[in-house]
C-alpha positions in Angstrom: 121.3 161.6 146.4 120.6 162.6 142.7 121.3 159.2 140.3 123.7 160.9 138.1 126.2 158.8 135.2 128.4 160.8 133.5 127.3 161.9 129.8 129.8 163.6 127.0 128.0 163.6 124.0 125.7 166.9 123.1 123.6 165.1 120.5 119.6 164.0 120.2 118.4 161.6 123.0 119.2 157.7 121.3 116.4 155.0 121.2 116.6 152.0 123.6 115.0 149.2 123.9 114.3 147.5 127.7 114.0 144.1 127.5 113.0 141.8 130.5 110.9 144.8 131.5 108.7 143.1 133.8 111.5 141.8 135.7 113.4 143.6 139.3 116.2 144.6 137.4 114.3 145.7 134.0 111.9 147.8 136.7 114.7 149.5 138.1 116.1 150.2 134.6 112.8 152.2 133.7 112.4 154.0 136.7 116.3 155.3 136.7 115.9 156.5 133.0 113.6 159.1 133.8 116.9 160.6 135.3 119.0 160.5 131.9 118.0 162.6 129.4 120.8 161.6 127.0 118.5 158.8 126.2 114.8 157.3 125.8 113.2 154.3 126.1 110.9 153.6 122.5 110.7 149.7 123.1 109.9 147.2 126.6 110.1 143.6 125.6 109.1 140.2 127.8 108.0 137.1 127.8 105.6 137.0 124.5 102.3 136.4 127.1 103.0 140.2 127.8 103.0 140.9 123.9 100.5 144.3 123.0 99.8 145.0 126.9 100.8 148.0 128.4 103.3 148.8 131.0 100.6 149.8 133.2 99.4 146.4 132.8 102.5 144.6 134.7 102.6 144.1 138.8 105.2 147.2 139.6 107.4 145.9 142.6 110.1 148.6 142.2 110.4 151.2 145.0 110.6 154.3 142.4 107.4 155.3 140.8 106.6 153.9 137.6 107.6 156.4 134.6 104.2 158.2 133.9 105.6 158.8 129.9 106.2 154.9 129.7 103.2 153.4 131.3 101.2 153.3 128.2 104.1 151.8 126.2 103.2 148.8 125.2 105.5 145.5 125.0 106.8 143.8 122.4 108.3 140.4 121.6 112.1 139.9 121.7 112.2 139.1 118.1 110.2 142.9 117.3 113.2 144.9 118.6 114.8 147.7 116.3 116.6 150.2 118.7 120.1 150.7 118.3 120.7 149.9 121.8 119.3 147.3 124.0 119.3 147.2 127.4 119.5 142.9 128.7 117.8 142.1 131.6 117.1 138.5 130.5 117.1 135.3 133.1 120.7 133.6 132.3 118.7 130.7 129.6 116.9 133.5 127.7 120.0 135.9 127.3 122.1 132.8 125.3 119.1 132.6 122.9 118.1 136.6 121.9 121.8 138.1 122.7 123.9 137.0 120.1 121.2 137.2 117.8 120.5 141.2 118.7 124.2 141.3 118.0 124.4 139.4 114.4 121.4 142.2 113.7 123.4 145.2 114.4 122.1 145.9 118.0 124.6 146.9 120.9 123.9 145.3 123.5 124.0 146.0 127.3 123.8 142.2 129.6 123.1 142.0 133.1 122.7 137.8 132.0 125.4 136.0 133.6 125.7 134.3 130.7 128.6 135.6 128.4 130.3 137.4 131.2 133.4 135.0 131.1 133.6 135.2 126.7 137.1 136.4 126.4 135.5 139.0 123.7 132.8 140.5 125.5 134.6 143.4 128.4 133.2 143.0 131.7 132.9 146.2 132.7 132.5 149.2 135.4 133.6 152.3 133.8 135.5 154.0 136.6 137.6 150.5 136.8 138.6 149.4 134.2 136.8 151.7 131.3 140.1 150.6 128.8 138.9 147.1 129.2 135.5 148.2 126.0 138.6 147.8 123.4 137.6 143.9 123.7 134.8 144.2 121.3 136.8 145.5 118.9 137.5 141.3 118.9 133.6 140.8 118.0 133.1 139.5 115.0 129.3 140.9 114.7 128.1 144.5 113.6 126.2 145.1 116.7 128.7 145.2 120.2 128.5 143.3 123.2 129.2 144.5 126.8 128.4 142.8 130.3 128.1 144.4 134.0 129.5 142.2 136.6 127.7 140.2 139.8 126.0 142.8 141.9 128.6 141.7 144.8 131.8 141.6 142.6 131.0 145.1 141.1 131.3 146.6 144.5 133.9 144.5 145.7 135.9 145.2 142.3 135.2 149.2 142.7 136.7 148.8 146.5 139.7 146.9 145.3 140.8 148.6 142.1 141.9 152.3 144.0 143.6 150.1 146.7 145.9 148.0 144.2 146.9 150.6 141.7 148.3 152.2 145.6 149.6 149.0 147.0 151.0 145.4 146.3 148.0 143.0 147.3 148.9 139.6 148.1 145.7 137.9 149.4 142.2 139.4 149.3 139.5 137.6 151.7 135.8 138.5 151.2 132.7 137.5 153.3 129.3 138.8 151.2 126.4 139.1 153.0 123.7 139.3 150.4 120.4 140.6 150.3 117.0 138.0 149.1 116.4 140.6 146.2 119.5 139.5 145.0 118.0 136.2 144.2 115.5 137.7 142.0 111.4 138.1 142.6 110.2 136.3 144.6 113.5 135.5 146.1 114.1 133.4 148.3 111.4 131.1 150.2 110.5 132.9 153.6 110.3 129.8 155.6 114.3 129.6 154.7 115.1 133.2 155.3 113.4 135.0 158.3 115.0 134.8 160.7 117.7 133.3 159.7 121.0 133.1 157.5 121.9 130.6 155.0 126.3 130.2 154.5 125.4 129.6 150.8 124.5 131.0 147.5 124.9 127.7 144.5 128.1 129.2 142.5 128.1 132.1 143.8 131.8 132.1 145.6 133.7 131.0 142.9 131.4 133.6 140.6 132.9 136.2 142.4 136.1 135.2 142.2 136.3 134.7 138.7 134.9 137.7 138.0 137.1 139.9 140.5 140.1 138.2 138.3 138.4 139.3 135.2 137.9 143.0 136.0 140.4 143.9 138.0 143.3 142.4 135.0 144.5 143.5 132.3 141.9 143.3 128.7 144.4 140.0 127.8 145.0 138.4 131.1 143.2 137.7 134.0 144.5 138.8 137.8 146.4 136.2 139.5 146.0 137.4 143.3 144.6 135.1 145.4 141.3 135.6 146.5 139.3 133.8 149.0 135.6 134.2 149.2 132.6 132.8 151.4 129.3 134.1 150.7 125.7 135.3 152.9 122.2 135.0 152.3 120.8 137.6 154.8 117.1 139.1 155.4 117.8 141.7 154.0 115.4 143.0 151.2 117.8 145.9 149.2 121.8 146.1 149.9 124.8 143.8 149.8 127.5 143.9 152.3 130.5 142.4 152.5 133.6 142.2 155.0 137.1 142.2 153.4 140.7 141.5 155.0 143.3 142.7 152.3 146.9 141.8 152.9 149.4 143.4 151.7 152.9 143.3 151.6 154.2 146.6 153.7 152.2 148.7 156.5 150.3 151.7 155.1 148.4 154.5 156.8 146.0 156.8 155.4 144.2 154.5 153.2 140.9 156.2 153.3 143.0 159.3 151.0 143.1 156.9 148.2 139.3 156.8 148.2 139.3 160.4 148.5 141.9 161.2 145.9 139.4 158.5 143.5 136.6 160.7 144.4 137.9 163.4 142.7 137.5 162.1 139.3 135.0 159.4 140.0 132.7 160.0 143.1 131.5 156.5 143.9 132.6 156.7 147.4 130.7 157.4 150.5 133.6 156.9 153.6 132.5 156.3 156.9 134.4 156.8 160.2 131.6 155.1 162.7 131.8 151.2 163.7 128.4 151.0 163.1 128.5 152.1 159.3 127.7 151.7 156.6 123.9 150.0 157.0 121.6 149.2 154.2 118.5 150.4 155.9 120.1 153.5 157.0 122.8 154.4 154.0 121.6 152.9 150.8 118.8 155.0 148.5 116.4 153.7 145.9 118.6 155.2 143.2 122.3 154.7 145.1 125.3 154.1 142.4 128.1 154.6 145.5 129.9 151.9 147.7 129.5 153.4 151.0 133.0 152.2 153.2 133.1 151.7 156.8 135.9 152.7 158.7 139.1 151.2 157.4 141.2 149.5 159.9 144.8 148.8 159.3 147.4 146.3 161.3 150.7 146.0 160.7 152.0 142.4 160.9 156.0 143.6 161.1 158.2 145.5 159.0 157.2 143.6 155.5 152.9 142.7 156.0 149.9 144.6 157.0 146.6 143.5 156.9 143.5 146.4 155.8 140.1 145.6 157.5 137.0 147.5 155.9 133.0 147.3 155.9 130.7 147.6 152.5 127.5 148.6 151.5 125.9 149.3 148.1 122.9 149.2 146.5 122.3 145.3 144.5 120.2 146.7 142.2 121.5 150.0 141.4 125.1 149.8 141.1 124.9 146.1 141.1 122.6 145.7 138.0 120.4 148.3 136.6 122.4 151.3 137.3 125.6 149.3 135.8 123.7 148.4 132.6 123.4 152.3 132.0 127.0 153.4 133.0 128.0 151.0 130.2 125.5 152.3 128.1 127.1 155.7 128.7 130.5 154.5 128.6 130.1 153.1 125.0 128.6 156.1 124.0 131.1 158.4 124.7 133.7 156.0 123.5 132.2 155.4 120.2 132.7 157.6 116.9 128.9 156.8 115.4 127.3 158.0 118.7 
């Protein structure tokens, strides 16, 4: 599959800047740009210890092959940035220093940081969602625009849920994740915990989810009030979250897998499934994977007013979860905004 994000303006390739470039997420960002043509990377920023040295200098973990045209591109410190656009893969801390301050300069900026998801301002976003949801920074106060990509579990989650309740009355949603170790950032976590095993946990990561599902999947002034119920997986699993959810909804349906389809049409995120034992990360999921592959969707009718819809999911943590989301804003900004 060809890593493809839709891309409306016919104009010169813009300047970006990449910072946290030495990081998973800011790795995956550089290898996926060398799919966009729309735009280029002129600037890599770090920790200031990686000040002057070249790309080629820093350990490349990512599965995609580092970007011969950036390898000689050297970093910068965070306070030397001057593209237009800035791509945030910061740790949470870092992010509440350099973000608002790229902002107050007249940088947009793109977060994968946790840490201003919640701002009532800034949209949390996935542009085949709830694209409408960018007219929040016409709030900001600064020159330079700020948007957020969810969780990496709550933007697949959100994508699975959004098609099903423009169709249908939800009236409980119940999620179990099952997360993959990259998920926790390099190195991850601690083998002696992992292999072989499971851990039932992830520190604020359930109620995370949930906040953010309300956030993304309500309107741009108020948040959804469906109750949502979550419990959440380490796995060993290196690449890929999955998750189990049990929608209820208040009458019997058939056919759900049509609304998926009938999504496709305009948005293909989708990859459907009609085999128990699908979707798998090992087997499904590619280095540059921006779908939410569904296993078969089961649904049970609990009498003449309930059913309950049972489905399987699969997507790519990194991709859609964080890097590839980071762009899709990017993009979605873009074609939104007048001064592109």
């Amino acid at each position: 599959m060809s890593f493809y994000i839709p891309y409306t303006r016919n104009s010169d390739p813009i300047d970006v800047a990449v910072v946290g470039a030495s990081g998973t997420v800011g790795q995956k960002v550089l290898a996926l740009s060398t799919y966009l043509p729309w735009m280029r990377i002129t600037e890599i920023a770090a920790s200031d210890a990686r000040a002057n040295a070249p790309l080629s200098s820093c350990p490349w973990r990512e599965a995609l092959l580092m970007p011969q045209n950036l390898s000689s591109l050297r970093f910068c410190t965070m306070d030397d940035i001057s593209a237009p656009y800035v791509l945030s893969c910061l740790p949470h801390d870092v992010a509440e220093i350099y973000e608002p301050l790229w902002a107050e300069r007249g940088h947009h900026v793109f977060s994968n940081a946790s840490t201003f998801r919640m701002s009532p301002e800034i949209p949390l976003l996935i542009p085949e969602i709830n694209a409408h949801h960018l007219s929040l920074i016409h709030q900001q106060k600064t020159p330079g625009k700020r948007v957020n990509n969810p969780n990496c579990s709550a933007t697949a989650l959100a994508c699975t849920l959004a098609p099903i309740m423009v169709k249908h009355p939800v009236r409980h949603i119940s999620i179990v994740t099952l997360q993959s170790i990259s998920g926790a950032g390099y190195p991850g976590v601690s083998s002696m915990d992992i292999v072989g095993n499971t851990i039932p946990h992830i520190p604020g990561e359930a109620p995370k989810i949930v906040v953010e599902l309300q956030k993304i999947l309500g309107s741009e002034d108020r948040a959804l009030c469906t109750p949502i119920t979550v419990n959440v997986h380490r796995v060993p699993v290196v690449y890929g979250h999955a998750a189990t959810l049990h929608i209820l909804l208040d009458r019997p349906v058939c056919d759900v897998a049509d609304v998926y389809l009938d999504f496709n049409e305009k948005h293909p995120i989708f990859h459907l499934y009609s085999s128990d034992d699908r979707p798998q990360a090992l087997r499904d999921l590619s280095h540059n994977d921006m779908r939410v592959h569904i296993g078969p969707i089961r649904a049970s009718s609990l009498g003449r007013d309930e059913s309950i819809l049972r489905m399987n999911i699969v997507s790519h943590n990194l991709v859609r979860g964080a890097a590839g989301a980071v762009l899709a804003n990017l993009a979605c900004f873009l074609n939104a905004s007048p001064e592109s």
